[in-house]
Jmol script that loads the backbone (N, CA, C; Angstrom):
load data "model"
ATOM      1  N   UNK A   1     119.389  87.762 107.134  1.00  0.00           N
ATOM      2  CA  UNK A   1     118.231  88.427 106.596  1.00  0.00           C
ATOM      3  C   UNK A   1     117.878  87.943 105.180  1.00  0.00           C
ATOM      4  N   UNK A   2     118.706  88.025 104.391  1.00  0.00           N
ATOM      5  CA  UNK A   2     118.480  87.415 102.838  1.00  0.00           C
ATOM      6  C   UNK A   2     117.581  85.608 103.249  1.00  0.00           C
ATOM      7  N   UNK A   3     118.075  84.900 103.991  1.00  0.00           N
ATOM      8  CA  UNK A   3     117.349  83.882 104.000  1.00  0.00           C
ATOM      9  C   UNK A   3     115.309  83.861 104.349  1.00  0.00           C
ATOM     10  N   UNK A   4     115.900  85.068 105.497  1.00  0.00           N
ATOM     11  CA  UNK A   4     114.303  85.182 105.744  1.00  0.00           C
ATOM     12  C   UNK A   4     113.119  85.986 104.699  1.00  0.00           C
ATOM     13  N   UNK A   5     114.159  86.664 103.580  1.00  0.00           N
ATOM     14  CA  UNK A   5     113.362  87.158 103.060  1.00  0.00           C
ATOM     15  C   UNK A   5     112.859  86.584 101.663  1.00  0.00           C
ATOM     16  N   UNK A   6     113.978  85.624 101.091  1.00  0.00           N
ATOM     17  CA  UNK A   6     113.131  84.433 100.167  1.00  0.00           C
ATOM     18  C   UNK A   6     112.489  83.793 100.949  1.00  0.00           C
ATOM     19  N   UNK A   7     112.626  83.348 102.061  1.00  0.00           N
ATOM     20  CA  UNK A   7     111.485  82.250 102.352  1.00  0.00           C
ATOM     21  C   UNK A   7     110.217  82.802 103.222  1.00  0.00           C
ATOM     22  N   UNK A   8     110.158  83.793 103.585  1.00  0.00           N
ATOM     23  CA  UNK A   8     109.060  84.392 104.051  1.00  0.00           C
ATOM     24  C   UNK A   8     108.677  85.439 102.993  1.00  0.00           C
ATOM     25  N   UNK A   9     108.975  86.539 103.525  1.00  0.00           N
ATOM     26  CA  UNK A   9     108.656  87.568 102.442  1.00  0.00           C
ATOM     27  C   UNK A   9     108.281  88.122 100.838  1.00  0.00           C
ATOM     28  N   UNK A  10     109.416  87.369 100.271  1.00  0.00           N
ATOM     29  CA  UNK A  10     109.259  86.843  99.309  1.00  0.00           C
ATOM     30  C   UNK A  10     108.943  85.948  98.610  1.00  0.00           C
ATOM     31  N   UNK A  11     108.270  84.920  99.107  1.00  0.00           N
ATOM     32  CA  UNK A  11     107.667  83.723  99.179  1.00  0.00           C
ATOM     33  C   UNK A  11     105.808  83.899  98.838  1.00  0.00           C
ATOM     34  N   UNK A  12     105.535  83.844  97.598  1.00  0.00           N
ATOM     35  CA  UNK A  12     104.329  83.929  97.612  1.00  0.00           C
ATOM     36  C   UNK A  12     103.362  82.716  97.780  1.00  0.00           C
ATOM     37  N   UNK A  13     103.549  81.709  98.004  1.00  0.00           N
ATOM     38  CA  UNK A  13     102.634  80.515  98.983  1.00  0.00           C
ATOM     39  C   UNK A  13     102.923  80.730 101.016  1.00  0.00           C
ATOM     40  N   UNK A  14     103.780  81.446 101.327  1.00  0.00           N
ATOM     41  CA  UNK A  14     103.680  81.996 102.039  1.00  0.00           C
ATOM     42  C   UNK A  14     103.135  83.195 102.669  1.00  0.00           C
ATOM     43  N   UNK A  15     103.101  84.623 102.218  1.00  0.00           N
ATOM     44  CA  UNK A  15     102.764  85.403 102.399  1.00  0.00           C
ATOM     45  C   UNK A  15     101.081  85.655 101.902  1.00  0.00           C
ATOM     46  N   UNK A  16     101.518  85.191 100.232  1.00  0.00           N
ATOM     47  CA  UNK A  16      99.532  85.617  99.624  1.00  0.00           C
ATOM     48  C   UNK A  16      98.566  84.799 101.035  1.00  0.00           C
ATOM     49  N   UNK A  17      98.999  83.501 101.181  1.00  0.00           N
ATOM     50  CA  UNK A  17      97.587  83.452 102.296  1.00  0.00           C
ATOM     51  C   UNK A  17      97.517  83.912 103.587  1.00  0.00           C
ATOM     52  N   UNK A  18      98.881  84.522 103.899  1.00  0.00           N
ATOM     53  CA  UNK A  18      98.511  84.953 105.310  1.00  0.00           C
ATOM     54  C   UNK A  18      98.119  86.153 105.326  1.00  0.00           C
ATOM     55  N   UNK A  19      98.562  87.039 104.337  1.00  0.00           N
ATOM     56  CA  UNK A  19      97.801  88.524 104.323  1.00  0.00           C
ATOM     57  C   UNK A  19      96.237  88.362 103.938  1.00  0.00           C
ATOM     58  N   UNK A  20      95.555  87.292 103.479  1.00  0.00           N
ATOM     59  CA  UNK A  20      94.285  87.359 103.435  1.00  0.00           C
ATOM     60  C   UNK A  20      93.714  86.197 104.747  1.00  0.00           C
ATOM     61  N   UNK A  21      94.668  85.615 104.973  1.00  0.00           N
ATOM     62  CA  UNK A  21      93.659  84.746 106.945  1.00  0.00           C
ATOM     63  C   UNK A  21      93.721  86.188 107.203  1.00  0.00           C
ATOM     64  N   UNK A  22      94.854  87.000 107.603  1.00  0.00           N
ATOM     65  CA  UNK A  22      94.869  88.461 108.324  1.00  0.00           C
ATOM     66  C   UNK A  22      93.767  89.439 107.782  1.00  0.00           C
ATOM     67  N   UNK A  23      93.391  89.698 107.059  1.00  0.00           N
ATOM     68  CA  UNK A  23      92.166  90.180 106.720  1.00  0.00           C
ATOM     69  C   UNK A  23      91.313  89.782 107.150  1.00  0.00           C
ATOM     70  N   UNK A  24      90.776  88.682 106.457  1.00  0.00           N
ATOM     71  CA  UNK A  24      89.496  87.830 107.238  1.00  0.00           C
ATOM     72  C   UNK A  24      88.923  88.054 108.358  1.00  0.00           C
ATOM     73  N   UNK A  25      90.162  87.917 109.581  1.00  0.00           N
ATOM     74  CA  UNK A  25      89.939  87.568 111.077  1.00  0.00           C
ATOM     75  C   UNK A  25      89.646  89.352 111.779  1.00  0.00           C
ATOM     76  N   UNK A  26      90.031  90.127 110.356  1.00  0.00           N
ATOM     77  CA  UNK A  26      89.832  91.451 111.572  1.00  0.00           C
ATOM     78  C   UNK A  26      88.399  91.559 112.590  1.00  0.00           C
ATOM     79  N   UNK A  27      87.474  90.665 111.586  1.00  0.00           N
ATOM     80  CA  UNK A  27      86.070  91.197 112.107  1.00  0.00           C
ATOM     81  C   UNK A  27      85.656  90.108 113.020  1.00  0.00           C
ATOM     82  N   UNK A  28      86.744  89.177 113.521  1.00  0.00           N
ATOM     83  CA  UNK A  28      86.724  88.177 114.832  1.00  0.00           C
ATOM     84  C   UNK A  28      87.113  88.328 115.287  1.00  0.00           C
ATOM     85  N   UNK A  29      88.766  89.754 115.593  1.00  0.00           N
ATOM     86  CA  UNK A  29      89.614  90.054 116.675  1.00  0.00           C
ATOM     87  C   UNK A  29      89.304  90.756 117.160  1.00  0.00           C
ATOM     88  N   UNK A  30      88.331  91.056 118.233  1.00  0.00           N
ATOM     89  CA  UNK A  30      87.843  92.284 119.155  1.00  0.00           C
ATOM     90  C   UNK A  30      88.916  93.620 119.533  1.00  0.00           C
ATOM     91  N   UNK A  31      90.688  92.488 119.599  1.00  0.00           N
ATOM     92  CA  UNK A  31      91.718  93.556 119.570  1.00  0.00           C
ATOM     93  C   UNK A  31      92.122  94.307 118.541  1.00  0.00           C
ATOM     94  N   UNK A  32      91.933  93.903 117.092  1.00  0.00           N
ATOM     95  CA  UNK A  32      91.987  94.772 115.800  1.00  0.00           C
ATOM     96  C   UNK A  32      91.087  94.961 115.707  1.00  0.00           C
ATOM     97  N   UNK A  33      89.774  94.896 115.823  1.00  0.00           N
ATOM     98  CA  UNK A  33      88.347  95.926 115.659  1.00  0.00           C
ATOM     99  C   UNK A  33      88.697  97.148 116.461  1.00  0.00           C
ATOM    100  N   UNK A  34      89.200  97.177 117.634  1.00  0.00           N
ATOM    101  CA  UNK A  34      89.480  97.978 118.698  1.00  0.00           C
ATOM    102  C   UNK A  34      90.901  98.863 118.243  1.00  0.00           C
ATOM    103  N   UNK A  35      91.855  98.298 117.598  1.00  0.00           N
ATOM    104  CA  UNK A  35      93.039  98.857 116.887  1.00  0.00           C
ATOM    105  C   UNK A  35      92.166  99.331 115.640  1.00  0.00           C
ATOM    106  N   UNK A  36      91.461  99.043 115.183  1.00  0.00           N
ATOM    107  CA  UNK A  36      91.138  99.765 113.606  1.00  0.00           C
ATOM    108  C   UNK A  36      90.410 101.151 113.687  1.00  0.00           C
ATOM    109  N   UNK A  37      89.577 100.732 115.091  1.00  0.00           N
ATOM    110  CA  UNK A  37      88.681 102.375 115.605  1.00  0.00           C
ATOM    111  C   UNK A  37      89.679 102.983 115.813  1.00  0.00           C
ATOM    112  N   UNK A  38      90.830 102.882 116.978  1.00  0.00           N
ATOM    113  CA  UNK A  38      91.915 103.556 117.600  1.00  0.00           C
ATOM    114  C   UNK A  38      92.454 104.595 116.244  1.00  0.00           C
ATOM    115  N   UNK A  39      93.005 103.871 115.406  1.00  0.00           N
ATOM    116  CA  UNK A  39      93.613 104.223 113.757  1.00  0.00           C
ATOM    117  C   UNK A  39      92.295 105.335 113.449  1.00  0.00           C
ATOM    118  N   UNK A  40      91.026 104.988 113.162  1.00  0.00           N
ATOM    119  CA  UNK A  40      90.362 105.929 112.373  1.00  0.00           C
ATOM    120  C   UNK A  40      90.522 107.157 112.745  1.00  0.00           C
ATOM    121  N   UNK A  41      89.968 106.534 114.588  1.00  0.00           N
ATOM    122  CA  UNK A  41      89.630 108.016 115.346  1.00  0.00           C
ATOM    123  C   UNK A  41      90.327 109.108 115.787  1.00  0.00           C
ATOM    124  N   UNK A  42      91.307 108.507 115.996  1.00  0.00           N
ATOM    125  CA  UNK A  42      92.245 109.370 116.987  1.00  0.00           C
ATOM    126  C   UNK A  42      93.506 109.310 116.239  1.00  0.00           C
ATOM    127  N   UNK A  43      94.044 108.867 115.365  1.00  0.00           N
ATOM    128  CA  UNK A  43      94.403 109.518 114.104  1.00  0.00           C
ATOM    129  C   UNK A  43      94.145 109.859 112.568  1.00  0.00           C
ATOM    130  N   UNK A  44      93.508 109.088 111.898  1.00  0.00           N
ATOM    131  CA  UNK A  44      93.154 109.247 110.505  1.00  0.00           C
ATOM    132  C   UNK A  44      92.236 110.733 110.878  1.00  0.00           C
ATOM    133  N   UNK A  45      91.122 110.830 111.496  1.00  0.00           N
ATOM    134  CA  UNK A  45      90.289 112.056 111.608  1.00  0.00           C
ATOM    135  C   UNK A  45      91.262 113.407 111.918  1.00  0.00           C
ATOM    136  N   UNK A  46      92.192 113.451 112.740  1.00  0.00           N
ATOM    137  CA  UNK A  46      92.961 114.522 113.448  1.00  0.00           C
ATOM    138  C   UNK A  46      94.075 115.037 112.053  1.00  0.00           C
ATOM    139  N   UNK A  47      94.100 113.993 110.867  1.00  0.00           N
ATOM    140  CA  UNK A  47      94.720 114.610 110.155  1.00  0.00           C
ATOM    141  C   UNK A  47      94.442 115.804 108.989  1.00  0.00           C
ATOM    142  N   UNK A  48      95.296 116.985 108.488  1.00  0.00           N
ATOM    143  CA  UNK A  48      94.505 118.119 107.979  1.00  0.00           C
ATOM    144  C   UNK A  48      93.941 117.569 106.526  1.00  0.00           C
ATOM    145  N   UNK A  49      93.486 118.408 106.408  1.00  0.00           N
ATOM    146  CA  UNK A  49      92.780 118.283 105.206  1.00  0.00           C
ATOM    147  C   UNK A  49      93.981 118.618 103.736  1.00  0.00           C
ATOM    148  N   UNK A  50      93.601 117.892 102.997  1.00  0.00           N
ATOM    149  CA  UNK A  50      94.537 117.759 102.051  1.00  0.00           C
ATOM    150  C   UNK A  50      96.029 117.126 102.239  1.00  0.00           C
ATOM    151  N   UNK A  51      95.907 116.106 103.887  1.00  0.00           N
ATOM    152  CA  UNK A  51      97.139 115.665 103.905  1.00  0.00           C
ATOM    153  C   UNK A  51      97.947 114.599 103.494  1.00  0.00           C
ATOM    154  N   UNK A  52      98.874 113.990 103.934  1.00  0.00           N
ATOM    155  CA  UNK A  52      99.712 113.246 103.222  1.00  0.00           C
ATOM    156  C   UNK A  52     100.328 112.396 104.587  1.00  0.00           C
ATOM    157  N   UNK A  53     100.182 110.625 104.236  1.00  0.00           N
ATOM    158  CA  UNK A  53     100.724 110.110 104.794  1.00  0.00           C
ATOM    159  C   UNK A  53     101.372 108.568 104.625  1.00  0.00           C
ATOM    160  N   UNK A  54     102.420 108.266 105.073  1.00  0.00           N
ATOM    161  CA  UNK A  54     103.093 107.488 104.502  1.00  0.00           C
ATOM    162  C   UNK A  54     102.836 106.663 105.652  1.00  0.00           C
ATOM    163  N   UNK A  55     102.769 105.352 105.205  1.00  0.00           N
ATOM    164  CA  UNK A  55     102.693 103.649 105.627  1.00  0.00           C
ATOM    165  C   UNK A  55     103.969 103.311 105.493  1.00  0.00           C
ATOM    166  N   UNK A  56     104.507 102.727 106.383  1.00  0.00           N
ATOM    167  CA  UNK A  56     105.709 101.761 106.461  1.00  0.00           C
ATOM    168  C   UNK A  56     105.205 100.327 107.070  1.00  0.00           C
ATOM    169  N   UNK A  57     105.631  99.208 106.057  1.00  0.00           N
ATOM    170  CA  UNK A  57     105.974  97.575 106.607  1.00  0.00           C
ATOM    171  C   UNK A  57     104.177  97.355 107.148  1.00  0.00           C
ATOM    172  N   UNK A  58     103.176  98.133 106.307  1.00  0.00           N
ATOM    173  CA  UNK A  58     101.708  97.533 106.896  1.00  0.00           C
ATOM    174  C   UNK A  58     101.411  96.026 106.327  1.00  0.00           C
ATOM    175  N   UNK A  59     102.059  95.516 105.726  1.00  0.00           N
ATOM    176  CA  UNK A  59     101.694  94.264 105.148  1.00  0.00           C
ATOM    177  C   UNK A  59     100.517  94.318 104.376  1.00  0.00           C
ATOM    178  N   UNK A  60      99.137  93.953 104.720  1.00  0.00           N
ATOM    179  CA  UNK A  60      98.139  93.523 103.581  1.00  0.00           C
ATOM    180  C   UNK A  60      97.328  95.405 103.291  1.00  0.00           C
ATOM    181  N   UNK A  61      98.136  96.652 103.951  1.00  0.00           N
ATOM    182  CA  UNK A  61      97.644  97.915 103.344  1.00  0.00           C
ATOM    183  C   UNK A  61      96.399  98.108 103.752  1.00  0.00           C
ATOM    184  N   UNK A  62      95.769  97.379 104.679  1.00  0.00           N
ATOM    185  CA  UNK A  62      94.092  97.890 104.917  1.00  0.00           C
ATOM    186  C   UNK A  62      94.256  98.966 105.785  1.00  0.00           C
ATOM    187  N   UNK A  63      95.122  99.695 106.535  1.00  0.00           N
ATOM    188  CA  UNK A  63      95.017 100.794 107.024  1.00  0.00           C
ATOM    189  C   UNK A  63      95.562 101.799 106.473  1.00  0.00           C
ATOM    190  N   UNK A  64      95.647 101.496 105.220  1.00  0.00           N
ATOM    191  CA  UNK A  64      95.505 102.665 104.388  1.00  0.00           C
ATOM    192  C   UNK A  64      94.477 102.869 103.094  1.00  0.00           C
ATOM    193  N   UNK A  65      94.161 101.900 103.098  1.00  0.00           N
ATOM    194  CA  UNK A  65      92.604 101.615 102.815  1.00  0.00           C
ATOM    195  C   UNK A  65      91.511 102.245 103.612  1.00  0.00           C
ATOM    196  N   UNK A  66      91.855 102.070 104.624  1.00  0.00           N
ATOM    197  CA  UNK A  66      90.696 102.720 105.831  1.00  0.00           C
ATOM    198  C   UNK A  66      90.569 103.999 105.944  1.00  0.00           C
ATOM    199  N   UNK A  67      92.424 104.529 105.930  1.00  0.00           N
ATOM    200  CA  UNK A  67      92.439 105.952 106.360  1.00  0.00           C
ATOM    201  C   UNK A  67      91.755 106.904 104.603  1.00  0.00           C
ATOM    202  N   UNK A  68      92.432 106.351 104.104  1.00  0.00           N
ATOM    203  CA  UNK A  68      91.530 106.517 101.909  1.00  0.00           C
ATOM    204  C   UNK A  68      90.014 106.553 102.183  1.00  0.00           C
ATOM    205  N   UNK A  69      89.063 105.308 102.548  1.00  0.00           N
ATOM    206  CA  UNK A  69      88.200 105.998 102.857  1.00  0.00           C
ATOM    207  C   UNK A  69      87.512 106.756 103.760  1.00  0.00           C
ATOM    208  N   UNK A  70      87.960 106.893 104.809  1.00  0.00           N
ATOM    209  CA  UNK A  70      87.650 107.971 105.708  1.00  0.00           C
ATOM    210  C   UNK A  70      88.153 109.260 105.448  1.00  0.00           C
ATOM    211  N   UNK A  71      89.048 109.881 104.673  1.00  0.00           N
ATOM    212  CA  UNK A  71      89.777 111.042 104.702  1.00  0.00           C
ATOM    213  C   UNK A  71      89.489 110.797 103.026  1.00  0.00           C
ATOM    214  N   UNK A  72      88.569 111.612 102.498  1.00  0.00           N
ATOM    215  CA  UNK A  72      88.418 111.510 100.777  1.00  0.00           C
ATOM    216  C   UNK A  72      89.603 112.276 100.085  1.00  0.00           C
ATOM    217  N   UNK A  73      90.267 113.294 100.609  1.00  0.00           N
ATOM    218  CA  UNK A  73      91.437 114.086  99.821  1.00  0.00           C
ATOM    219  C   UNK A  73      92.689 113.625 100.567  1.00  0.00           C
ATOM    220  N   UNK A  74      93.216 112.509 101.125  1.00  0.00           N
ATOM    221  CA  UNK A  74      94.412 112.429 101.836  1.00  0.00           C
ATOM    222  C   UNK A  74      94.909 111.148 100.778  1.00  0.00           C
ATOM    223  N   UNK A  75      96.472 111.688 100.330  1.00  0.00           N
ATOM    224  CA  UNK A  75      97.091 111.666  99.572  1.00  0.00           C
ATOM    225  C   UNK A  75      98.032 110.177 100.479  1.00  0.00           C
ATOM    226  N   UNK A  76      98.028 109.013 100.221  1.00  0.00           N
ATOM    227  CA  UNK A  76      98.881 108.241 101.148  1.00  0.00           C
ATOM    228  C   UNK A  76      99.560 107.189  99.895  1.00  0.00           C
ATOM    229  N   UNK A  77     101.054 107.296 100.912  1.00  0.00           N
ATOM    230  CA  UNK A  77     102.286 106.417 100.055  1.00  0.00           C
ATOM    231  C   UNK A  77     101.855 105.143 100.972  1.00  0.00           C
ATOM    232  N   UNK A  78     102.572 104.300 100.470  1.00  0.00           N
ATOM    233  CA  UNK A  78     102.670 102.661 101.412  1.00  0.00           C
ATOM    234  C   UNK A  78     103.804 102.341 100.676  1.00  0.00           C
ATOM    235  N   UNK A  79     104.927 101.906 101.544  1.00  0.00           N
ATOM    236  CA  UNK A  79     105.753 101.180 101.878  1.00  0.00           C
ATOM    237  C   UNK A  79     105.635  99.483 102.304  1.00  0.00           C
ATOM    238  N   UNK A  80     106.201  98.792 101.824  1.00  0.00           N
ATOM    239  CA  UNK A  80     105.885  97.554 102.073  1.00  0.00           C
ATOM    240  C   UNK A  80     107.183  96.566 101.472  1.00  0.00           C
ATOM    241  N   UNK A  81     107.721  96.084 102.155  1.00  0.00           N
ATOM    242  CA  UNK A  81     109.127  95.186 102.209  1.00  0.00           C
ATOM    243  C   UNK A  81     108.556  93.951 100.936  1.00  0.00           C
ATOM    244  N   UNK A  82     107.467  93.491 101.154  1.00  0.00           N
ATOM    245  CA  UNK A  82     107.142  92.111 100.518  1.00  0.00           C
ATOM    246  C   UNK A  82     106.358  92.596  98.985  1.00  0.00           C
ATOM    247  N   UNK A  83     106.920  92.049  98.286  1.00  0.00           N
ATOM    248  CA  UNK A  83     106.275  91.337  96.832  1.00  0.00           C
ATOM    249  C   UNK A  83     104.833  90.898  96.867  1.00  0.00           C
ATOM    250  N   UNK A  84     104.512  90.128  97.263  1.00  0.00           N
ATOM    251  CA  UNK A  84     103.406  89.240  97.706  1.00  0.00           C
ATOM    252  C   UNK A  84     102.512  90.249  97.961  1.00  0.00           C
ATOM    253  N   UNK A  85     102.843  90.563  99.323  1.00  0.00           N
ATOM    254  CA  UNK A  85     101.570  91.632 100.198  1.00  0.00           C
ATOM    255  C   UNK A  85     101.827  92.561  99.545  1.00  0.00           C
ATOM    256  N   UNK A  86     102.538  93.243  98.855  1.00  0.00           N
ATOM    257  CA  UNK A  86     102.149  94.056  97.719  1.00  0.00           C
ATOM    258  C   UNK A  86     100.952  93.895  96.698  1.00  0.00           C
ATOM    259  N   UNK A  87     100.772  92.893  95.884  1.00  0.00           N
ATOM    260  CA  UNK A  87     100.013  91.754  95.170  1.00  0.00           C
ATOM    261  C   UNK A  87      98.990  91.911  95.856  1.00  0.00           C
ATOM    262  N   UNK A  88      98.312  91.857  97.256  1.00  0.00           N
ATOM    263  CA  UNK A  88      97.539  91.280  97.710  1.00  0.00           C
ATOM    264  C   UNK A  88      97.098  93.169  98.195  1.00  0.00           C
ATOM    265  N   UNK A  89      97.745  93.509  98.660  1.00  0.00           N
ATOM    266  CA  UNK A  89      96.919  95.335  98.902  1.00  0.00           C
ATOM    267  C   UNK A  89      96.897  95.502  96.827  1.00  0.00           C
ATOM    268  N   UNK A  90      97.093  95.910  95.954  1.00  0.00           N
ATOM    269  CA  UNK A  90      96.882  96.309  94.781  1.00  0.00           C
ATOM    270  C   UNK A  90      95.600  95.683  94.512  1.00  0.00           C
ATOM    271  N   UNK A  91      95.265  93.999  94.756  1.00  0.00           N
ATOM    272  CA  UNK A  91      93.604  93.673  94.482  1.00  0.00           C
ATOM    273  C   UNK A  91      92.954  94.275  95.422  1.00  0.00           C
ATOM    274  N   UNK A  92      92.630  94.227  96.406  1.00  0.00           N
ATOM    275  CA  UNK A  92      91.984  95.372  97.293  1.00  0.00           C
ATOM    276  C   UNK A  92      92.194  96.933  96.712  1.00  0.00           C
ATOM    277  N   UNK A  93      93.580  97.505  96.824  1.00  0.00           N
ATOM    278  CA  UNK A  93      93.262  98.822  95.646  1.00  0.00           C
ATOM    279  C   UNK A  93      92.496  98.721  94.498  1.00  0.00           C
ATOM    280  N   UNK A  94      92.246  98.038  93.809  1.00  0.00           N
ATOM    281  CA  UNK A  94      91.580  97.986  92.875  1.00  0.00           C
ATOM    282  C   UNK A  94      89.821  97.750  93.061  1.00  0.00           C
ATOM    283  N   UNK A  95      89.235  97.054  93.674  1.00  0.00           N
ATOM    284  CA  UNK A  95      88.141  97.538  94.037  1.00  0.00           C
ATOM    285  C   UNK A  95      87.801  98.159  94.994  1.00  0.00           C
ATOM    286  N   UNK A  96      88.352  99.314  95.706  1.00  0.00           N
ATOM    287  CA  UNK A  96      88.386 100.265  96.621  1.00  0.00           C
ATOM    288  C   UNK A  96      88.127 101.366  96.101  1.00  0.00           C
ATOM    289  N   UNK A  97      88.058 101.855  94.808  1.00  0.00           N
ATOM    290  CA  UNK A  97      88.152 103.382  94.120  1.00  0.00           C
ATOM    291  C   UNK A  97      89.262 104.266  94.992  1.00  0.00           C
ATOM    292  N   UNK A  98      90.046 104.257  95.455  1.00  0.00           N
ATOM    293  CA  UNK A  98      90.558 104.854  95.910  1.00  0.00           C
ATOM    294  C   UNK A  98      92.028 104.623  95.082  1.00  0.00           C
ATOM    295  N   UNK A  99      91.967 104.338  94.027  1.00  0.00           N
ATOM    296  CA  UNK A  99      93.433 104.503  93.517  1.00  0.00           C
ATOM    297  C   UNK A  99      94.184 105.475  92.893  1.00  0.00           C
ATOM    298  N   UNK A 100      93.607 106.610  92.860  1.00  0.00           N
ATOM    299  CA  UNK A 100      93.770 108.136  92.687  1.00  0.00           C
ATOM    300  C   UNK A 100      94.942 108.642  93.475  1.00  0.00           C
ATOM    301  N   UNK A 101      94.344 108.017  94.933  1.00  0.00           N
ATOM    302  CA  UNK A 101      94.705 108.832  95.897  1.00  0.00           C
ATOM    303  C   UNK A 101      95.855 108.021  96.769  1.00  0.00           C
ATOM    304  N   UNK A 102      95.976 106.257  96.559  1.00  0.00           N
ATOM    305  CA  UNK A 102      96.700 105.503  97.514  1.00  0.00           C
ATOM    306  C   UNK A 102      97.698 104.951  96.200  1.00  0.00           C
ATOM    307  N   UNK A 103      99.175 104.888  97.012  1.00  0.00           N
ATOM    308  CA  UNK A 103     100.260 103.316  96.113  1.00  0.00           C
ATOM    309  C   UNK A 103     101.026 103.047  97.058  1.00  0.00           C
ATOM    310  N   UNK A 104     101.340 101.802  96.737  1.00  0.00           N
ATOM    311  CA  UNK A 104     101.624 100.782  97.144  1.00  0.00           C
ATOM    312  C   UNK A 104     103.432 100.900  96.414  1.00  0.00           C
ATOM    313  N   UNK A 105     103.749 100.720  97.172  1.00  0.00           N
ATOM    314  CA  UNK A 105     105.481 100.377  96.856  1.00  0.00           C
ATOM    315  C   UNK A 105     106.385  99.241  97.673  1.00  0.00           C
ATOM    316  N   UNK A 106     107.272  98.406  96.823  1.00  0.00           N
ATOM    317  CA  UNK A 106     108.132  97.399  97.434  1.00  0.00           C
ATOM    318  C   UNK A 106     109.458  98.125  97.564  1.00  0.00           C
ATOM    319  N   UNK A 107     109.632  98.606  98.636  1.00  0.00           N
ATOM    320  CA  UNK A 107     110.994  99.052  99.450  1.00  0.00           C
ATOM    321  C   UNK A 107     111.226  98.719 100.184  1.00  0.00           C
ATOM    322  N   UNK A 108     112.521  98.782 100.645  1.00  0.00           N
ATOM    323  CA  UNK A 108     113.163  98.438 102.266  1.00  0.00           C
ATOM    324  C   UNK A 108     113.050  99.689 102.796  1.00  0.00           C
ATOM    325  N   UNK A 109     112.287 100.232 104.009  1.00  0.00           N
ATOM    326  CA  UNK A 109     111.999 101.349 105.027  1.00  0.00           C
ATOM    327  C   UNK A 109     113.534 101.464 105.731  1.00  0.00           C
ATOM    328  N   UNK A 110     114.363 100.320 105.411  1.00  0.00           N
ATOM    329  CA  UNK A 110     115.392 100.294 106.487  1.00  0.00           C
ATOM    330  C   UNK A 110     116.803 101.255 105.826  1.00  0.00           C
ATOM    331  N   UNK A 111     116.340 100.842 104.331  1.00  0.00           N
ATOM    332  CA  UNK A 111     117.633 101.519 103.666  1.00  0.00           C
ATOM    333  C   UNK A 111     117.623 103.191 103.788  1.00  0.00           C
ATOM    334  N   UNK A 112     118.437 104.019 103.743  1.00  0.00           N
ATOM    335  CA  UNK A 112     118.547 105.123 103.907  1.00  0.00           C
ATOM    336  C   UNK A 112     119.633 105.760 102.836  1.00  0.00           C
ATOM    337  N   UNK A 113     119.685 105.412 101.942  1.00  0.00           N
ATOM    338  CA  UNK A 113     120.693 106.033 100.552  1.00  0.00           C
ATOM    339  C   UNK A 113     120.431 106.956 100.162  1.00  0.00           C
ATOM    340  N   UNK A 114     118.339 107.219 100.332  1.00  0.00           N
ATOM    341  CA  UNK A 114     118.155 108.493  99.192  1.00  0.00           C
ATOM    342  C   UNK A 114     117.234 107.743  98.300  1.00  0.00           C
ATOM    343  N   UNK A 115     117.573 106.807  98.045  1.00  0.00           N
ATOM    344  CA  UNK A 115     116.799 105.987  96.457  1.00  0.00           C
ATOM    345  C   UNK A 115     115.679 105.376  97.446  1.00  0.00           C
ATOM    346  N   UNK A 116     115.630 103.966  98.589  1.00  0.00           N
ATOM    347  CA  UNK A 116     115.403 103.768  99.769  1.00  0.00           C
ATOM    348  C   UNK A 116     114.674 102.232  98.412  1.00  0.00           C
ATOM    349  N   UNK A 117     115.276 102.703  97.167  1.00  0.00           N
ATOM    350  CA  UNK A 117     114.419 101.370  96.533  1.00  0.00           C
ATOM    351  C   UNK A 117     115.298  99.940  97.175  1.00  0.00           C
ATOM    352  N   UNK A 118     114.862  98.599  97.182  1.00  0.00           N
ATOM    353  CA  UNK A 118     115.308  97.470  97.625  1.00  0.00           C
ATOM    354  C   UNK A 118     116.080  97.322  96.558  1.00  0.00           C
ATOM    355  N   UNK A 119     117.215  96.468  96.611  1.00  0.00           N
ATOM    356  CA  UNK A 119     117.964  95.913  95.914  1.00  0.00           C
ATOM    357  C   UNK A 119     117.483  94.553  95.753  1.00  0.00           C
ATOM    358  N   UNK A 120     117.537  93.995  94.655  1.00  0.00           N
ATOM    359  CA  UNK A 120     117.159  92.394  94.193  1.00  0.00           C
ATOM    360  C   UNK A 120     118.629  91.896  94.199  1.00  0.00           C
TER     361      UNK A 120
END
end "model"
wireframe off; spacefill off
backbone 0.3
color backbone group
């Protein structure tokens, strides 16, 4: 695991451009146009008002971008293993107005100590 995660994950000539091809292409993949409605509708809407929800391992954070603006008072964490795609959802947070309400964090989802921060 340590190997894959300097050279992928942690790898920012790796990761910065693929979390933005992955952006790009949502509005050419008929199957993530179709996954992004799925996400709004039939969960982001069904959630209560004033709620709270946590992202694990989304990579470039646009579905929590999505669910931010569709749900104006929902309070959402993000989880995210990579450095990079961290980097790359925070410029999108930033012209989103939604930074009130969304962050972005580099953790391992896998660790379970309590702290759940990554170790360097």
């Amino acid at each position: 695991m340590p190997e894959i995660m300097s050279a992928v994950y942690e790898n920012e000539g790796e990761m910065i451009p693929y979390m933005w091809e992955a952006i790009l292409i949502y509005a050419f993949w008929p199957s993530i146009t179709g996954h992004l409605a799925l996400f709004r509708d039939e969960f982001v809407r069904q959630l209560p008002m004033g709620g709270k929800m946590l992202e694990v391992a989304s990579g470039q954070e646009v579905l929590s971008l999505l669910a931010a603006q569709e749900w104006p008072d929902i309070q959402i964490e993000e989880v995210e293993i990579s450095p990079p795609a961290v980097a790359v959802a925070i410029r999108l947070l930033a012209v989103s107005n939604h930074a009130d309400r969304v962050s972005f964090s580099v953790r391992d989802a896998l660790i379970v100590d309590g702290s759940c921060e990554r170790q360097q």
